[in-house]
N, C-alpha and C positions, 0 to 999 in steps of 0.2 A: 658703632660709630660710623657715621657718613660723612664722605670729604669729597669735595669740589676741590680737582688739581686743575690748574689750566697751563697750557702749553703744554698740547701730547708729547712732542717730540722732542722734549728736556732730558738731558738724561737722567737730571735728580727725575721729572715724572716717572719715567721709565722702570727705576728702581724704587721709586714709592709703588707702583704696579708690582713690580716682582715681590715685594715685601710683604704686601697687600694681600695677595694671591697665596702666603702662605699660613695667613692667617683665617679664625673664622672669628674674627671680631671687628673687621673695620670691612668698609665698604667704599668703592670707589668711581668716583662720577669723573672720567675725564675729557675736557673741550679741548678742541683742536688750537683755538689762540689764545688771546688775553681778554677778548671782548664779553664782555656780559652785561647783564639787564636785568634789572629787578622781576619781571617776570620769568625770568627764566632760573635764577635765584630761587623765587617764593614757591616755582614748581619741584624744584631739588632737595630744598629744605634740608642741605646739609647744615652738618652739626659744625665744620667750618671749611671758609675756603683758603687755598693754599697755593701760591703764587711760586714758581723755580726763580733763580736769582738772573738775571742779564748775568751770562757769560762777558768775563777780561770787559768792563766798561770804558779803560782806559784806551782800549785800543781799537774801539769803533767808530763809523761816522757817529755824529752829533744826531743827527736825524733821529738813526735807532737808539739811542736815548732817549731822546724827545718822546717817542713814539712808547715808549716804552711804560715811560713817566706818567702819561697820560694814560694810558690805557690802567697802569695800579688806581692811579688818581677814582677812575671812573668807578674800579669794584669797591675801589674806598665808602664810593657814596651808595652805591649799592647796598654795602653791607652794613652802611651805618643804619640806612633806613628800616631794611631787612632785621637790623641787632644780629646780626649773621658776625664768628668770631674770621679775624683775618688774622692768615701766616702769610709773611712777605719776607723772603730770603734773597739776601744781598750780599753780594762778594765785598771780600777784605780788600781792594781794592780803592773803597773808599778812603780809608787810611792812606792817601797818594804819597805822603812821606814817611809814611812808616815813624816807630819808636824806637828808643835802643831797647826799652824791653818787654816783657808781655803786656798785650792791651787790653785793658777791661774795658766792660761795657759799659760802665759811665764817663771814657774817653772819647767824645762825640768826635766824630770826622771833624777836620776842618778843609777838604781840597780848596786848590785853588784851581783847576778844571773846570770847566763849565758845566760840563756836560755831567761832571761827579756832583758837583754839589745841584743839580737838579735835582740828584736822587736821592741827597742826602734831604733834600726840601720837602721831597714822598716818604720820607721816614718818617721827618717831622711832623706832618699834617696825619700819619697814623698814628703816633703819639698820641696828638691832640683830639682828635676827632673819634677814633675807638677807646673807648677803655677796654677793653678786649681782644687782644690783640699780641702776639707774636713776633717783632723782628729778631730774624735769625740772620747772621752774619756769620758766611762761611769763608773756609781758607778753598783756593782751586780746587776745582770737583774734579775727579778724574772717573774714566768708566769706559767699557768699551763699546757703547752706544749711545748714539741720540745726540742731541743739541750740544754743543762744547762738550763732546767728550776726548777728553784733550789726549788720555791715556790711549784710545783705539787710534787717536789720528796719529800717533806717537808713533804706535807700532806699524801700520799702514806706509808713513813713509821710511822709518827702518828698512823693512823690509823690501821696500824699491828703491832702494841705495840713495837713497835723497838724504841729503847736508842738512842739517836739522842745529840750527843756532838756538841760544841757550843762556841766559845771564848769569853768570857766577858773582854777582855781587846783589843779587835780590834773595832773600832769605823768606824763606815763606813755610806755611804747614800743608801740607798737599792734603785734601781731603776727600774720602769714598765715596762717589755717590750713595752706594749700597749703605755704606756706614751710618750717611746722614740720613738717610731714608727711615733708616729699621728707629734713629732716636728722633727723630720728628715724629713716626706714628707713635710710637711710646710716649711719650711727652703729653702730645691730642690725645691721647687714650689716658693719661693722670689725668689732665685737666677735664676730661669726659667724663670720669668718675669723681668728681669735686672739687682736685684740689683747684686751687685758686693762684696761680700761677705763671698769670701772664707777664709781658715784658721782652725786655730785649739781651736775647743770648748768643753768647758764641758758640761757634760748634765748627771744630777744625782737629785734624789730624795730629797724632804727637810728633816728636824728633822736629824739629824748624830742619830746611835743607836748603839748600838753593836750587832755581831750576836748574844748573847745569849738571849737580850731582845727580837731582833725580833722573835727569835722563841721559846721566851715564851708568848709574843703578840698572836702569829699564835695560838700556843697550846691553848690557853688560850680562842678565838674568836671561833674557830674551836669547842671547847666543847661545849659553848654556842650556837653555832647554830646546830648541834646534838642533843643537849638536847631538844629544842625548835621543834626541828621536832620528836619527839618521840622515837628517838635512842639511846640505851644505849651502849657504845661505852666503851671500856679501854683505851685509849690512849698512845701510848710510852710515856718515862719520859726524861726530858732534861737533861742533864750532863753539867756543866759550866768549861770548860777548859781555864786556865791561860798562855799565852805563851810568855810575854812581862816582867817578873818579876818585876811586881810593877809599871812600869809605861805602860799605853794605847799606842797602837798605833794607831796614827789616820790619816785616808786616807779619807778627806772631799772635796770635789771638790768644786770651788766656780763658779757658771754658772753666773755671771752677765754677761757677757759678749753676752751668748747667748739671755739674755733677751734685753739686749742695741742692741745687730745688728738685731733680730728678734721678737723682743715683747714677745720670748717664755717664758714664766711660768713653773717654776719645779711642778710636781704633788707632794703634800703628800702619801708618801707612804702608810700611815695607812688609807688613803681613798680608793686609788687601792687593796691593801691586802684584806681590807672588801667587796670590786665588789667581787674578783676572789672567793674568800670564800664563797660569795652567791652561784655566778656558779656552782661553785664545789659542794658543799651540795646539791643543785636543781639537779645536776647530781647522786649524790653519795644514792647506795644502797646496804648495804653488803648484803653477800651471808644468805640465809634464812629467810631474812625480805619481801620480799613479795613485796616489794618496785621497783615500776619501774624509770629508769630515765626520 
């Protein structure tokens, strides 16, 4: 199997690359943006192409939306022409007021954002325009490289004592880059071998948490495994920001669906957090310790 990822420096790409690399059944073509062209398509002739999600939409200029919107827009028509299949992965985000409880995927967005429901509008028009076609809606990727990797920046300012704010009233499923990676090629690898299985799935981490616990989690693991290797370390301090007055907002994705059409399994997040956290420590030497990676 052949795949067209675009946006090299995603961290979902990144980890669909490490996933890739450890298999000998898929293969990987990846472009540096979002731009593409039916001749450059018709020369690739993958089996499909696969879009990383706009990192946090809610909290970007409007522009890079726009820009963003446009550019799927464009492989849209690429691949409709081509009959080329599209993955186009979208943050939980869309759901801007969240649910009180798990969200299926025939709970369509409704934001009232602009810049959100643009995107919800490139969801729609892949709907319509592919029958072939993939939207996957994840919960926050986390990872410790590449484009929104929210988990490395996490520990990055940690680690330079920087105040690191946090909302305890947004309740969310934090999800692996690595995690979503290995069940995205799994998934293109069933439908490669026939089944017939397109549509729109979730795919997000278990346990709901809110960002301030996850990253007093992180703070919390991150000292522990510093201490344990002989570094005495300051750590930045959490700040717990309220922004829902009183009541949670919660944006929980419900994946059964992924696990009924593909057998996929959501990872625990608090198991992936503790891999990435070894890695990182195994890697991590501040300046003056004498310490190599």
């Amino acid at each position: 199997m052949k795949l067209l990822i675009l946006d090299a420096g995603h961290c979902l790409s990144l980890a669909l690359a490490r996933e890739a690399n450890r298999r000998t059944d898929t293969e990987l073509v990846i472009e540096a943006g979002l731009e593409l062209d039916t001749d450059r398509l018709a020369g690739l002739a993958p089996d499909a192409v696969l879009i990383p999600p706009l990192v946090t939409p809610m909290e970007i200029e409007p522009a890079a939306i726009t820009a963003h919107a446009e550019a799927v827009e464009r492989c849209v028509a690429c691949c409709r022409e081509l009959e080329v299949p599209l993955v186009w992965c979208v943050s939980d985000q869309l759901y801007e007021d969240g649910f009180d409880g798990p969200i299926d995927e025939h709970m369509l967005p409704d934001p009232r954002d602009d810049g959100l429901r643009r995107l919800l509008a490139v969801g729609l028009g892949i709907r319509e325009r592919l029958p072939r076609h993939l939207i996957v809606r994840l919960g926050p990727l986390f990872a410790l490289e590449g484009g929104g990797a929210w988990l490395g920046d996490m520990l990055d300012s940690l680690v330079c004592g920087d105040r690191i704010s946090a909302a305890q009233d947004v309740i969310f499923c934090p999800t692996s880059a690595d995690a979503a990676a290995m069940a995205l090629i799994g998934m293109l690898q069933q439908i490669h071998c026939g089944a017939d299985r397109w549509g729109v799935y979730h795919l997000a981490g278990t346990e709901p948490v809110s960002a301030f616990a996850f990253a007093s989690m992180v703070r919390t693991q991150l000292a522990t495994r510093l201490e344990g290797l002989g570094l005495s370390t300051t750590l930045g301090e959490l700040k717990a920001m309220d922004h829902h007055h009183g009541h949670p907002l919660r944006r929980v994705l419900n994946c059964r669906r992924v696990l009924q059409a593909f057998g996929v399994h959501q990872k625990p997040w608090r198991l992936e957090v503790g891999r990435m956290l070894d890695a990182w420590c195994q890697a991590y030497h501040p300046p003056g310790s004498g310490r190599t990676a």
